[in-house]
C-alpha positions as CSV (number, residue, x, y, z in Angstrom):
1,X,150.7,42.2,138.5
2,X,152.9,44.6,135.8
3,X,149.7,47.0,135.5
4,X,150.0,47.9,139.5
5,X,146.7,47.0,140.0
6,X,145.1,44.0,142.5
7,X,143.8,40.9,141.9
8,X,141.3,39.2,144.1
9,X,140.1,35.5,143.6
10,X,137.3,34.2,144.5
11,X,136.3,30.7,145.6
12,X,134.9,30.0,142.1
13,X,137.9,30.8,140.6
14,X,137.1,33.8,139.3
15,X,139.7,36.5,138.8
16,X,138.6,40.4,138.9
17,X,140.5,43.6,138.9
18,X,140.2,45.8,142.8
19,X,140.8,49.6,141.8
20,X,142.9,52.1,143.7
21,X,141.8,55.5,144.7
22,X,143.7,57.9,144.6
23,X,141.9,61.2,145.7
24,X,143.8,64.9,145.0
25,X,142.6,67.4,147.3
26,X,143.4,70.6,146.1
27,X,143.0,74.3,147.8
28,X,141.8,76.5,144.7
29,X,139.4,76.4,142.0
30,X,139.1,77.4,138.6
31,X,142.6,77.1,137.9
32,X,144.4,78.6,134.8
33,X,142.8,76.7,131.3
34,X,146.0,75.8,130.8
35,X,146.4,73.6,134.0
36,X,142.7,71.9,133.6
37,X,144.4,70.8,130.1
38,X,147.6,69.3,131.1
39,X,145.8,67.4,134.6
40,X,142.9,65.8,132.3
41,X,145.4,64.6,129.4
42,X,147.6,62.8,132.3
43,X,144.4,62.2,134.2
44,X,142.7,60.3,131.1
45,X,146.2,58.1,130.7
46,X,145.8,56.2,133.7
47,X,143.5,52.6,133.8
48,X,139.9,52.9,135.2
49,X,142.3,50.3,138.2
50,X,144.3,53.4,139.1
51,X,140.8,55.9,139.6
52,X,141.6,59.5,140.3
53,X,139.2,61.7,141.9
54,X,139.9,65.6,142.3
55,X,138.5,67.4,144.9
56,X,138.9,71.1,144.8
57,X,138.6,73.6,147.7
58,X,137.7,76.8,147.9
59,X,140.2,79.5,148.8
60,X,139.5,81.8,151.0
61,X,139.4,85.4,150.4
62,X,142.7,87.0,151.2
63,X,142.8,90.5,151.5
64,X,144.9,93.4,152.9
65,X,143.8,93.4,156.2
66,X,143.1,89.5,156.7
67,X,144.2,87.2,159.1
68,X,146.2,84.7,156.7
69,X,146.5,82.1,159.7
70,X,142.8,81.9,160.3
71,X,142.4,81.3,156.1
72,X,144.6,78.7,156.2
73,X,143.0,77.0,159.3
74,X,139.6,76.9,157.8
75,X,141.0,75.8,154.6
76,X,142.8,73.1,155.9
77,X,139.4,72.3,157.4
78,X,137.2,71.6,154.3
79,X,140.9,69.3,153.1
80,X,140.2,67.4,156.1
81,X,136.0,67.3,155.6
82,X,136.8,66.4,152.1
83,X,139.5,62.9,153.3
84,X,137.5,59.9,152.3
85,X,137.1,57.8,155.6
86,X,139.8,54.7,155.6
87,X,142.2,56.7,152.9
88,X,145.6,57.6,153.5
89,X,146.2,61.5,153.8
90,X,149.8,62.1,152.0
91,X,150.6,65.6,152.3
92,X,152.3,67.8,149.4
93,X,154.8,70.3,150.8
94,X,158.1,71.7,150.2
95,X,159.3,70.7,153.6
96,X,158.6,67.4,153.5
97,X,160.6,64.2,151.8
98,X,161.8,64.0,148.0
99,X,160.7,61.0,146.7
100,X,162.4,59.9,143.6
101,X,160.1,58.5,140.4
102,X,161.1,55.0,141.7
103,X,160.1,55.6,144.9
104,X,156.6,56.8,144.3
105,X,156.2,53.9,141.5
106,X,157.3,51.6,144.5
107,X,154.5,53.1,147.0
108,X,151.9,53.0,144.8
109,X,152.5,49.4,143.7
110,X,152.2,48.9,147.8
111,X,149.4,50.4,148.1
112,X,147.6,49.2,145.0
113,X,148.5,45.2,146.4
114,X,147.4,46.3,150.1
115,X,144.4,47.8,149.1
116,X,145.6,51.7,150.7
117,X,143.2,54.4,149.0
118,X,145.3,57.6,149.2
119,X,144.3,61.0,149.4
120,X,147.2,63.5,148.1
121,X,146.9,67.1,150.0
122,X,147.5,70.1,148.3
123,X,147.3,73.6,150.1
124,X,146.1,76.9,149.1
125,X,148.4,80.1,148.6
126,X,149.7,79.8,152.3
127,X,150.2,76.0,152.5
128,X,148.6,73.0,154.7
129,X,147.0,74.2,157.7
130,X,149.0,72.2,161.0
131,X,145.8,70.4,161.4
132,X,146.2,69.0,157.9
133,X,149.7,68.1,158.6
134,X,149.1,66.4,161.6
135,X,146.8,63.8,160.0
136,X,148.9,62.8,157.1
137,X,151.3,59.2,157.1
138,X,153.5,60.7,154.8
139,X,154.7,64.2,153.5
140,X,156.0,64.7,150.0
141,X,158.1,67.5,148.7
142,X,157.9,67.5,144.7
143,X,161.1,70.4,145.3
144,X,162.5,72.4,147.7
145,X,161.3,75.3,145.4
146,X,158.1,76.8,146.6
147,X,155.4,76.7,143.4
148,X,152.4,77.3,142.3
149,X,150.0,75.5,143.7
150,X,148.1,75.2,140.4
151,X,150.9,73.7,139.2
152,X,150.9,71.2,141.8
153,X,148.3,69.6,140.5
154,X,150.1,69.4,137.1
155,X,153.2,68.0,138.2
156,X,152.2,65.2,140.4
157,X,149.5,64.1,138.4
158,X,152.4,63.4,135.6
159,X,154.0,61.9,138.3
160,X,151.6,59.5,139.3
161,X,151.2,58.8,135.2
162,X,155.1,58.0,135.6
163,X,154.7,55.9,138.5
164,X,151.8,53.9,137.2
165,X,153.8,53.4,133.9
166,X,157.0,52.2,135.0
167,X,155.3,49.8,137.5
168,X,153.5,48.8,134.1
169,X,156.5,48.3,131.8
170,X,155.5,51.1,129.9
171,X,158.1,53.2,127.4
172,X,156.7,56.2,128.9
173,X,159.5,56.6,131.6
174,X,163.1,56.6,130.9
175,X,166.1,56.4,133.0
């Protein structure tokens, strides 16, 4: 279907749109005003089929004298509290694989037609705790720059807007 979303039918016939899930589960909150701008306008673009949901989690206090791995461990924690049950974890991080715009249109048409929720990790300051890492299918590198994990949020929620579009026939994207 040229909107990525699923069909079902049912024995009378009937025809009725299945949504896709796609949770963002983010380490931080109150981001930058700027950020919370720019992720609802591409947020609000996508059909009610394509349902985001963002989850954000609080960061730990860092200070001088704390112990950075334990932060990230307990972080990591309330990621993997927060994973819907039957969702696929995706992990965002700078060592994991590019994925071209093609690519990611490509998965989520997959996963919209196999009816995969997926759950898109992002990590605090100091990254994904190993735990987090360990649970995810897939893991995603938007560049091998390391950035702002507020603006994590920004770019692949354009990305997914991209995806969604492209898969939709929509002038949005260009080659």
């Amino acid at each position: 279907m040229g909107c990525g979303c699923r069909v079902e039918q049912r024995k009378d016939h009937a025809v009725r749109l299945i949504q896709m899930r796609i949770h963002i589960i983010a380490v931080g909150q109150k981001p930058p005003a700027w950020v919370s701008q720019a992720y609802h306008e591409y947020s609000k673009r996508l059909p009610h089929e394509c349902a985001i949901h963002l989850t954000e989690i609080n960061t730990e206090r860092r200070h001088k004298k704390a112990n950075v791995e334990r932060l990230v461990v307990a972080e990591g924690q309330r990621i993997l509290d927060a994973i819907p049950q039957r969702t696929m974890a995706i992990a965002l991080d700078e060592n994991g694989r590019d994925w071209t715009t093609r690519e990611l249109a490509g998965y989520m048409n997959a996963w919209m037609l196999e009816g995969i929720d997926v759950a898109l990790l992002i990590g605090g300051p100091d990254g994904l705790a190993p735990a987090c890492l360990e649970k995810v299918r897939y893991t995603w590198s938007l560049s091998r720059l390391t950035l702002p994990h507020a603006l994590v949020r920004v770019i692949v929620i354009e990305q997914l807007y991209r995806a969604w579009s492209l898969n939709a026939n929509h002038p949005y994207h260009r080659d």
